[in-house]
C-alpha positions as a Markdown table, in Angstrom:
| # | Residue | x | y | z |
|---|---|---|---|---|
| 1 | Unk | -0.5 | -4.3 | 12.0 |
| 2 | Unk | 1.3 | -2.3 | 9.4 |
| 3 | Unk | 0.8 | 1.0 | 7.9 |
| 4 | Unk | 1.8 | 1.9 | 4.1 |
| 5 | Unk | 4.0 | 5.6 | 4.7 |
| 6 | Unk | 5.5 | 5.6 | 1.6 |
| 7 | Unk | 6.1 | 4.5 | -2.1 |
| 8 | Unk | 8.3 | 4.1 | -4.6 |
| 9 | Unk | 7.3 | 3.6 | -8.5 |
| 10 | Unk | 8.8 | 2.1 | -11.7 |
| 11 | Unk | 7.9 | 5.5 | -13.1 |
| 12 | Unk | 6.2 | 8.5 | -13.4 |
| 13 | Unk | 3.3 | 9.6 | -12.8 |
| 14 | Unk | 3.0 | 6.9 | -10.3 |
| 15 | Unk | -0.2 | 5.3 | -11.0 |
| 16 | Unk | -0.9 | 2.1 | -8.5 |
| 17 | Unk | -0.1 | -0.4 | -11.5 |
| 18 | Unk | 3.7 | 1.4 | -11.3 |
| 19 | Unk | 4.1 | 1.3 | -7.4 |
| 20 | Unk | 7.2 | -1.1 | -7.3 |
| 21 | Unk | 8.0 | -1.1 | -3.3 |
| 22 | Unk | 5.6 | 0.1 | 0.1 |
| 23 | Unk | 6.6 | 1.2 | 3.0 |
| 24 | Unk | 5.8 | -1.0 | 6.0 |
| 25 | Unk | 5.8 | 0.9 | 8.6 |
| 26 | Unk | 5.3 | -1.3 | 12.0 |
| 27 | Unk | 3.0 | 0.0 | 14.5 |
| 28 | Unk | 2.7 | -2.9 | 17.0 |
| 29 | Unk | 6.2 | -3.7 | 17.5 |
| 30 | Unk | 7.2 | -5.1 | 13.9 |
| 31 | Unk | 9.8 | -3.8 | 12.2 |
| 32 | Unk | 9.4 | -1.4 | 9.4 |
| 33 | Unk | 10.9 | -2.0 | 6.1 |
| 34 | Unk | 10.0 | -1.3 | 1.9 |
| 35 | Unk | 8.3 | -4.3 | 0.6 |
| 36 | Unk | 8.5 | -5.2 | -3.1 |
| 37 | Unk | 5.3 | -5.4 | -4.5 |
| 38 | Unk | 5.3 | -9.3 | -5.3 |
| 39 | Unk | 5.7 | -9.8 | -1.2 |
| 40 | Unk | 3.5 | -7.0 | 0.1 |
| 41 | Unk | 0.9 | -8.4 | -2.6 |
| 42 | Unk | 1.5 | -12.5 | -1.0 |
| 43 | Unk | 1.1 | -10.8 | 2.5 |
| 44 | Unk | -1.8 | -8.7 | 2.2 |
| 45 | Unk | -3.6 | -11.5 | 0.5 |
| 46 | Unk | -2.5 | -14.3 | 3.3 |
| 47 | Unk | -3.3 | -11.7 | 5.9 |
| 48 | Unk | -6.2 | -9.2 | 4.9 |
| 49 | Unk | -7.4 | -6.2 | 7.4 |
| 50 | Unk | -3.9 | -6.3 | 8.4 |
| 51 | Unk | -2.0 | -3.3 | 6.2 |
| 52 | Unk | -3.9 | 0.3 | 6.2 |
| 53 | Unk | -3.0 | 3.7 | 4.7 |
| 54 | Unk | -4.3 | 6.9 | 6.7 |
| 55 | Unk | -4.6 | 10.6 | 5.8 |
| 56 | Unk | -6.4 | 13.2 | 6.0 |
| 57 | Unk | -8.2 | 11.9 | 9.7 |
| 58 | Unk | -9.4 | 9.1 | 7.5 |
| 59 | Unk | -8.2 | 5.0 | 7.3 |
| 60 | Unk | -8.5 | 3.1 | 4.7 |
| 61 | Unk | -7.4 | -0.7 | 5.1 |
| 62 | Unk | -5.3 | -2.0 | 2.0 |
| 63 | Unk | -6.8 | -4.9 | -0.6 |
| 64 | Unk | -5.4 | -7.1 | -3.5 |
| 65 | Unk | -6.4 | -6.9 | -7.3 |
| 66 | Unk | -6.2 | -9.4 | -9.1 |
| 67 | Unk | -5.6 | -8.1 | -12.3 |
| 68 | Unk | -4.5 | -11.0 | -14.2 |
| 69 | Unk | -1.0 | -12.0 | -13.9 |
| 70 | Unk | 0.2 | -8.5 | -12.4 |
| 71 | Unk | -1.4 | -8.1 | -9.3 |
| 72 | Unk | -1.6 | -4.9 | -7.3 |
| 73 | Unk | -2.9 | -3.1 | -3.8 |
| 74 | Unk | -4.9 | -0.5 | -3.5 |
| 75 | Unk | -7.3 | 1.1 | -0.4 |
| 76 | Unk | -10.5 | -0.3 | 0.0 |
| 77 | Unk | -13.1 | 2.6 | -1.1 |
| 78 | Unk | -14.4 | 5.0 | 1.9 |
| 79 | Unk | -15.9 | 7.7 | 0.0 |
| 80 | Unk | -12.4 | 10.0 | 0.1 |
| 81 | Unk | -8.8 | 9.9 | -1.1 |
| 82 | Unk | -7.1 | 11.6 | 1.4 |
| 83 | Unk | -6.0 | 7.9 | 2.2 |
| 84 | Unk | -5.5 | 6.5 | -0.9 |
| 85 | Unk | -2.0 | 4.9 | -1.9 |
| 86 | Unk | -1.1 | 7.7 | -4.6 |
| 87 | Unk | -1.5 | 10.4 | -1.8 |
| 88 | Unk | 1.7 | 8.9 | 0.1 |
| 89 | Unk | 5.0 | 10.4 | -0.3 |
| 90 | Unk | 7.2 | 8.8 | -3.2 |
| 91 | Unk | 10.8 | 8.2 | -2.7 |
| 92 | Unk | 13.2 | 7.1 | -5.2 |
């Protein structure tokens, strides 16, 4: 199981269609490393309900869209966006 800890973007103001690596931060004994996009978009797809983001006391597990021929991640909706993807710190 990972969790997403951090971003980085192709540029500013990150929006989720300009988040170019995640942080995959292992918490059952895999390593943690930044993912490209491309691969955490493969993995997350091949392995759903298996990435998550949490903040604010809230967890929101982490889902592929489609979006034509750039495909991106983004939390499943739970009502708050203390969790969401743009609410992680982003490093350069």
């Amino acid at each position: 199981m990972y969790e997403i800890t951090g971003i980085k973007v192709s540029r500013k103001p990150p929006a989720l269609e300009t988040i170019s690596e995640y942080y995959f931060q292992g918490r059952n004994g895999e390593n943690s490393l930044w993912v490209a996009k491309p691969e955490a978009v493969a993995f997350v797809q091949k392995n759903p309900n298996s990435t998550y983001v949490s903040g604010g006391g809230s967890t929101a597990y982490v889902e592929v869209v489609a979006n034509g021929a750039n495909p991106y991640l983004r939390t499943k909706p739970d009502g708050t966006t203390s969790d969401n993807l743009l609410s992680l710190p982003v490093y350069n």
